[in-house]
Each structure stands twice: as C-alpha cells, then as structure tokens.
N, C-alpha and C positions, 0 to 999 in steps of 0.2 A: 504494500500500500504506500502510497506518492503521501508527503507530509509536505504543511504550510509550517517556516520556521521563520524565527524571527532572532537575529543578532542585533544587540541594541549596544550602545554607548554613550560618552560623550566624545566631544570632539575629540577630534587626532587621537583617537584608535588605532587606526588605520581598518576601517569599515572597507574603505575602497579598495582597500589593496588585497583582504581579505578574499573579496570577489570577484578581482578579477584574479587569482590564487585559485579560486572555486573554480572557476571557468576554465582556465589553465588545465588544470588537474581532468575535467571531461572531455577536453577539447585533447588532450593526450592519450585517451582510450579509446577514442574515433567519437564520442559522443558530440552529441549537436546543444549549443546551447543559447536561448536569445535573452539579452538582455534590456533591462528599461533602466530609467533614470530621468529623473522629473522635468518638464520641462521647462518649470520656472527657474531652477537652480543654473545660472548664467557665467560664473566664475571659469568655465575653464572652456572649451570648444563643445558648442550646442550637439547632441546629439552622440556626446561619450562621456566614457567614464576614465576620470583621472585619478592617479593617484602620487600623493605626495612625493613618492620614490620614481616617480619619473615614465612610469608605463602609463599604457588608455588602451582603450578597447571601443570600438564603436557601438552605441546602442540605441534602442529606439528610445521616442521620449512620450512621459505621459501626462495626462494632465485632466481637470477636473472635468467630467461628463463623457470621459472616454470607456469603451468597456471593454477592458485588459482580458475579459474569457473571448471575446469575441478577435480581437487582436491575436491570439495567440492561436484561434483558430484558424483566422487566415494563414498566421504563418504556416500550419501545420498543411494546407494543403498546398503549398510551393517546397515544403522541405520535412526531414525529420527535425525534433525536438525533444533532447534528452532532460533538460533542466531550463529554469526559467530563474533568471537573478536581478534583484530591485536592488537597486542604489537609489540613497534617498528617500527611504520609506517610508520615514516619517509624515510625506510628504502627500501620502497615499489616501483616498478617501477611505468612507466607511463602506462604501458600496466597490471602489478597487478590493477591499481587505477581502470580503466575501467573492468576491467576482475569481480572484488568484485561490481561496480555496478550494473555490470550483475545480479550475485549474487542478488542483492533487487531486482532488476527488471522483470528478467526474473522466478528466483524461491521463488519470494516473503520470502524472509529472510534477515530479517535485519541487518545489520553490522558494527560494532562498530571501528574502526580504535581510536589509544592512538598513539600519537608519538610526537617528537619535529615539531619546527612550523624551526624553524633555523639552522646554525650549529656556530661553533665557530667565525666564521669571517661576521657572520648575513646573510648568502643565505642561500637561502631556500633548503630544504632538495627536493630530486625527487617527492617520497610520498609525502611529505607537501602540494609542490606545486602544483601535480595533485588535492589532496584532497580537497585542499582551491578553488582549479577551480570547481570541480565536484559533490562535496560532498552537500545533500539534507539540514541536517544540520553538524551547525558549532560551539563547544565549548571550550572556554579555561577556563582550567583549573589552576587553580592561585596559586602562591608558593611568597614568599617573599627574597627580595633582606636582606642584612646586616644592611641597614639604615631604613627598616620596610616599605619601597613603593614594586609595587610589581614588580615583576621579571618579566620578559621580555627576557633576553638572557641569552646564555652562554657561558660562560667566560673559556677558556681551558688554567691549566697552566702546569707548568713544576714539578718538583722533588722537586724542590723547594717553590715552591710558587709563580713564577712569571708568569706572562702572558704571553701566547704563540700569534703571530700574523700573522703567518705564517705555511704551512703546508698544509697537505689533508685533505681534507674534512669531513674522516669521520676515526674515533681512537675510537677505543671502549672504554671507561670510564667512571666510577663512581665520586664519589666524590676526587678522586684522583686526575680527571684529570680536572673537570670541577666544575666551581661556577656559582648558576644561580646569577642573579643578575639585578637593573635594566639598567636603557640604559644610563644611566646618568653614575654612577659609571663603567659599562661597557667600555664606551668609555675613561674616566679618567684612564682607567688600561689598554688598549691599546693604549693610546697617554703616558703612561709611558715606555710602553713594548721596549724592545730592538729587 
C-alpha cells in the first residue's frame, strides 16, 4: 500500500535537498518520479526545485484551485510514475492535502510532501496542518538553533536584523528573511521585537 508522508521542519533543514536525494535514489532504480513545488515560492528559477548545496531539478508548479489527482493523472497517461515529491508543502491547500492522498490511495503511489510545520508567528501553515491530520507517516527533519539545541521555529526578520512580529502569513524568504531557531531563543526575540 502507497503512503501520504509528510517531512516537516524549520528553515534550513535542508527539506530540498532531502528531495531531491528522494528522487535521486528512484531515479537510480529506473523508477519514474514527478515533482511539484509551489508556484508562488519565486526565490530561485520558477518551475524547480533548489537546493542550498547547489543542485535543482525541474518540477511542475502548483497553486490554489488546481487538482494535483487530476494533474498526476494526466501525467500518468504520457508516462510511468513511480513517486510523487512536494516541495513547499506547507504551501498546499486543504483540498491538494486530500487530492495527493488520493494519489496513494486510489493509484497506489507514494508521496513525499517536505514543507515547514509553522510560519513566523508559530500557526501552522494550511498544508502542514492538513498533512499532520492526514498524513500515513510523519517526519521531522532537524536543523539546529545558534545555541546548538534544535530548531523548532522561524524566526522572520527585517533588513536589519531584527524581529518581525507582525504581518502575513506567508513572505517568500531565504535566509534573509528568516532564522530557524529554537522556541526558547524564538520567543526571547519576539518579546524583544518592537
């Protein structure tokens, strides 16, 4: 039986690299694999997945009212498809989250979701939250805070360097805009935050 799983973090994990690692590894047994990744997420060339260490992989991109069982149907009648991998999953509606377990379910292919678990101000992201309800399994993936415990949140700052505590929910950024960190020093730099 095909499983819906979900890898969660904070930032610089290395989630991306992860996956395409995932990919890697089917793509070296002859296996066929397609990938998505969001397509508001703008940071690096539209239509793939980067990762810090300097690899990318080309993937399709998704976005709200699109239905990712029906997408991976088409693909399925142009080619084989051993696995299906989401970057940026957090990113995911509540209807993709259900739509990709279809996905295992209905056409037995397993599927990989990588995404934040939070967002700056610690809610849970759409994706997250379906995926932490739904999902067969469940893994975090561990990055480390400044003081060497592990990270846990993300910390979103300004131009500067200071703490943002306020705002939308969701800003596209890298290391510019966010520090993962853990919950302890998180919350000390937003009880400084102005």
């Amino acid at each position: 039986m095909a499983k819906l799983y979900f890898y969660y973090s904070a930032m610089n994990a290395g989630k991306s690299t992860t996956l395409l690692q995932s990919s890697f590894n089917y793509e070296e047994r002859g296996m066929k694999t397609m990938l998505f990744t969001a397509a508001i997420d703008d940071r690096f060339e539209k239509g793939s997945i980067a990762s810090r260490l300097g690899i990318k992989k080309d993937a399709h991109l998704f976005e709200k009212g699109e239905n990712l069982y029906e997408k991976v149907q088409k693909e399925l009648e142009k080619r084989q498809v051993n696995c299906i991998l989401i970057d940026e999953a957090q990113f995911l509606t509540r209807d993709h989250v259900f739509e990709l377990a279809n996905v295992a379910d209905q056409m037995s292919i397993p599927v990989l979701c990588y995404g934040l678990r939070t967002d700056f101000q610690a809610n849970l992201f759409e994706g997250s939250q379906w995926l932490l309800a739904i999902a067969d399994e469940i893994h975090e993936l561990k990055t480390i805070c400044r003081c060497g415990s592990k990270a846990t949140m993300n910390l979103r700052i300004d131009e500067h360097g200071n703490a943002v505590k306020i705002g939308a929910s969701i800003e596209i950024g890298g290391n510019d805009r966010y520090i993962a960190m853990c919950r302890k020093h998180f919350m000390e730099k937003l009880r400084d935050a102005r």
